[in-house]
C-alpha positions in Angstrom: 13.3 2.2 -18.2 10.5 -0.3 -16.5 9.4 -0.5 -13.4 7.0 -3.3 -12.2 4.6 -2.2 -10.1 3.7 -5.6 -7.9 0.1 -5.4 -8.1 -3.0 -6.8 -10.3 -5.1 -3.4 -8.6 -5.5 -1.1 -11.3 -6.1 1.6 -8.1 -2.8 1.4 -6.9 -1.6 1.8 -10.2 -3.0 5.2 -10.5 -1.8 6.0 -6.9 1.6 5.2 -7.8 1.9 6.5 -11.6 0.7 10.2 -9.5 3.6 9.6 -6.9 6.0 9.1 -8.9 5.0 11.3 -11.7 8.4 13.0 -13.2 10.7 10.1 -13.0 12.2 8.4 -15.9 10.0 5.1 -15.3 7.6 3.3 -17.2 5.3 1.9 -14.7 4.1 -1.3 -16.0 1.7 -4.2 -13.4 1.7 -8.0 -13.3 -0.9 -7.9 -16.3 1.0 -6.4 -17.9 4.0 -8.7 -18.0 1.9 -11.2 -18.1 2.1 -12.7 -14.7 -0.7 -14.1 -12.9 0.4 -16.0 -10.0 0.4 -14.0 -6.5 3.2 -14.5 -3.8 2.0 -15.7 -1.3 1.9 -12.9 1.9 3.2 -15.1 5.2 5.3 -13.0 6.2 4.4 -11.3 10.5 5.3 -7.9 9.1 4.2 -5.7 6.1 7.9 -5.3 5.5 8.5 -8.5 5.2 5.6 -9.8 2.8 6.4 -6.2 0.4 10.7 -7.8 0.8 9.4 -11.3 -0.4 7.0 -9.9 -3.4 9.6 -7.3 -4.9 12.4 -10.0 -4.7 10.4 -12.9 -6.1 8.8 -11.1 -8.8 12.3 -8.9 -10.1 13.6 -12.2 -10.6 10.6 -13.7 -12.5 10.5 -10.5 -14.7 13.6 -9.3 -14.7 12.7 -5.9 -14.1 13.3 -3.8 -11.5 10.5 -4.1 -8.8 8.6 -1.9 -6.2 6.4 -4.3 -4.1 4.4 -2.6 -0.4 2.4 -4.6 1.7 -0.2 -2.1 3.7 -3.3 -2.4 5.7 -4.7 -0.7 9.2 -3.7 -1.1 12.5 -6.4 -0.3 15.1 -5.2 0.5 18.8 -8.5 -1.7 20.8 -8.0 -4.5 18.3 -4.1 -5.4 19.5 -2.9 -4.2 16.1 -5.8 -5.5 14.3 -6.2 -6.7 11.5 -2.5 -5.6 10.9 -1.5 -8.0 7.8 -4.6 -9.8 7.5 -6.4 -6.5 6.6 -7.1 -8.0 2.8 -8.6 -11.1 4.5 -9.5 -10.1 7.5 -13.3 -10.8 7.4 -12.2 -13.7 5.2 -11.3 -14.7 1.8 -12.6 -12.8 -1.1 -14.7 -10.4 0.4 -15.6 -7.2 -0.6 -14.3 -3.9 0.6 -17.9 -3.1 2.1 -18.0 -6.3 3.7 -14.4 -5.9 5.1 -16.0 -3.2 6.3 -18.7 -4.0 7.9 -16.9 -6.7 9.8 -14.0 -4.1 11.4 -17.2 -1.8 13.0 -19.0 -4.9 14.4 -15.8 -5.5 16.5 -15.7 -2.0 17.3 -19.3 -2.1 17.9 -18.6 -1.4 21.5 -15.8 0.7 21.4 -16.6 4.1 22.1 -14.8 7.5 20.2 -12.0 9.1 21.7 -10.8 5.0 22.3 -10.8 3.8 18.4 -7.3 5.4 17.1 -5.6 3.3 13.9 -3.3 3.9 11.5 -2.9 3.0 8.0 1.3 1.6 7.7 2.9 1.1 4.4 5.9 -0.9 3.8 7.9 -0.8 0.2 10.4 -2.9 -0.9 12.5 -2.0 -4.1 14.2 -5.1 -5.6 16.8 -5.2 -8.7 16.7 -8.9 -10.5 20.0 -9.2 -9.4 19.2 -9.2 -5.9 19.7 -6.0 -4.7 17.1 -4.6 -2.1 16.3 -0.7 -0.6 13.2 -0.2 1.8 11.2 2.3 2.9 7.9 2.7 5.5 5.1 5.2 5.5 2.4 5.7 8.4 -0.7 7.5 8.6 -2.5 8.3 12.1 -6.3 8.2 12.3 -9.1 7.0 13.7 -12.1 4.6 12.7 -15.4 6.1 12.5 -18.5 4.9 13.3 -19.8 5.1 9.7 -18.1 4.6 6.2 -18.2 8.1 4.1 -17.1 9.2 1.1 -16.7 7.8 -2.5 -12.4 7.7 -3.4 -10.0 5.4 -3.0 -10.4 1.6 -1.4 -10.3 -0.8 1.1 -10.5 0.8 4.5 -10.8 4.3 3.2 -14.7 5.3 3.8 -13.5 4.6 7.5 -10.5 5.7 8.5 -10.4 9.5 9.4 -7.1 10.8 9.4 -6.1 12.8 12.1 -4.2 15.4 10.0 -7.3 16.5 7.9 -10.5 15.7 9.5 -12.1 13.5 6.8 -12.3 10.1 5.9 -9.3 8.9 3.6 -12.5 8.0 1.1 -13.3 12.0 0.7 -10.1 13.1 -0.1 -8.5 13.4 -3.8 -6.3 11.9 -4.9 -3.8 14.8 -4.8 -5.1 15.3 -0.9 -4.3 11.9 -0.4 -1.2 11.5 -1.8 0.1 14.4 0.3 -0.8 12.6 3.5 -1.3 8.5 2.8 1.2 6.1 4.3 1.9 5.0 0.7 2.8 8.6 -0.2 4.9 8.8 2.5 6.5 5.6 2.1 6.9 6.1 -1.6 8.7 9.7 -1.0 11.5 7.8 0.2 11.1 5.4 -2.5 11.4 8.1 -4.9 14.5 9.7 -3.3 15.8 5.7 -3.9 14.7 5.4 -7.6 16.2 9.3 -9.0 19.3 8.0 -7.7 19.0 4.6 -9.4 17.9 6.2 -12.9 20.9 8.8 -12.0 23.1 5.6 -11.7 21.6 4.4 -14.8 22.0 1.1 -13.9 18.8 -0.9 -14.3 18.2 0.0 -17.9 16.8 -2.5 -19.8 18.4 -4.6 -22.6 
């Protein structure tokens, strides 16, 4: 059985093909069903842009979908940049200039007053429009520097509470045991054994 992985980012990819190791799933991405087009995210909530991805694109493929929306939410910021994270110093920028625009805003903000966390919605969609969802958090805090040379985005940032190092210094095993995407997918998981138990999405 297939399972398309809504994503172009070869990173989450790997993130996911190590969560869900064990499971009767080929992971496949866009590329590799040969779909280029994004969905576009409008949605106020990351469950409701990963809900819009996983349906629109198990219809277009015909394959059963898993499609999360994530980013940061920092406390001083009002939420900040919440769903805008990817474009939140502005379209097509890089992760170090993403960056570098979230600690200017927190130029001023002193530690002890710069709590975040990372939140991960997933959205499982069958072509025939069936839909299961899951969420993930992970608390933390934004440092005052970026550090360490794993994973993405926010990452050389964002400190999580539970370990003491930036998400960008752990493995990927260490990460996946404390990420909001590895919590998120957990229940995910739990969803898709029960699916492949069911056998009902395997393909023609």
């Amino acid at each position: 059985m297939r399972l398309l992985i809504a994503t172009h980012n070869r990173g989450k990819l790997v993130e996911y093909q190590e969560l869900l190791a064990g499971l009767p799933f080929e992971l496949v991405t866009l590329d590799d069903v040969d779909i280029r087009d994004d969905i576009v995210e409008s949605g106020a909530t990351f469950a409701e842009n990963a809900r819009a991805k996983a349906v629109a694109y198990a219809r277009r493929s015909g394959l059963l979908t898993l499609a999360d929306d994530s980013g940061l939410q920092v406390d001083a910021l009002g939420g900040e940049p919440g769903v805008h994270s990817k474009r939140y110093a502005g379209e097509n920028k890089s992760d170090p200039e993403r960056i570098a625009f979230l600690l200017s805003k927190l130029r001023d903000v002193p530690p002890g007053k710069r709590a975040a966390r990372f939140r991960c919605a997933i959205a499982l969609a069958a072509p025939d429009g069936r839909l299961w969802e899951t969420e993930g958090t992970c608390e933390g805090e934004i440092a005052f520097e970026p550090r360490g040379a794993h994973g993405f985005g926010y990452d050389p940032v964002f400190q999580v509470a539970a370990r003491g190092m930036r998400m960008a210094e752990l493995t990927t095993a260490e990460k996946n045991q404390v990420s909001h995407r590895a919590r998120a997918a957990i229940r995910a998981r739990s969803i898709l054994i029960e699916l492949s138990r069911a056998d009902v999405m395997r393909d023609a």
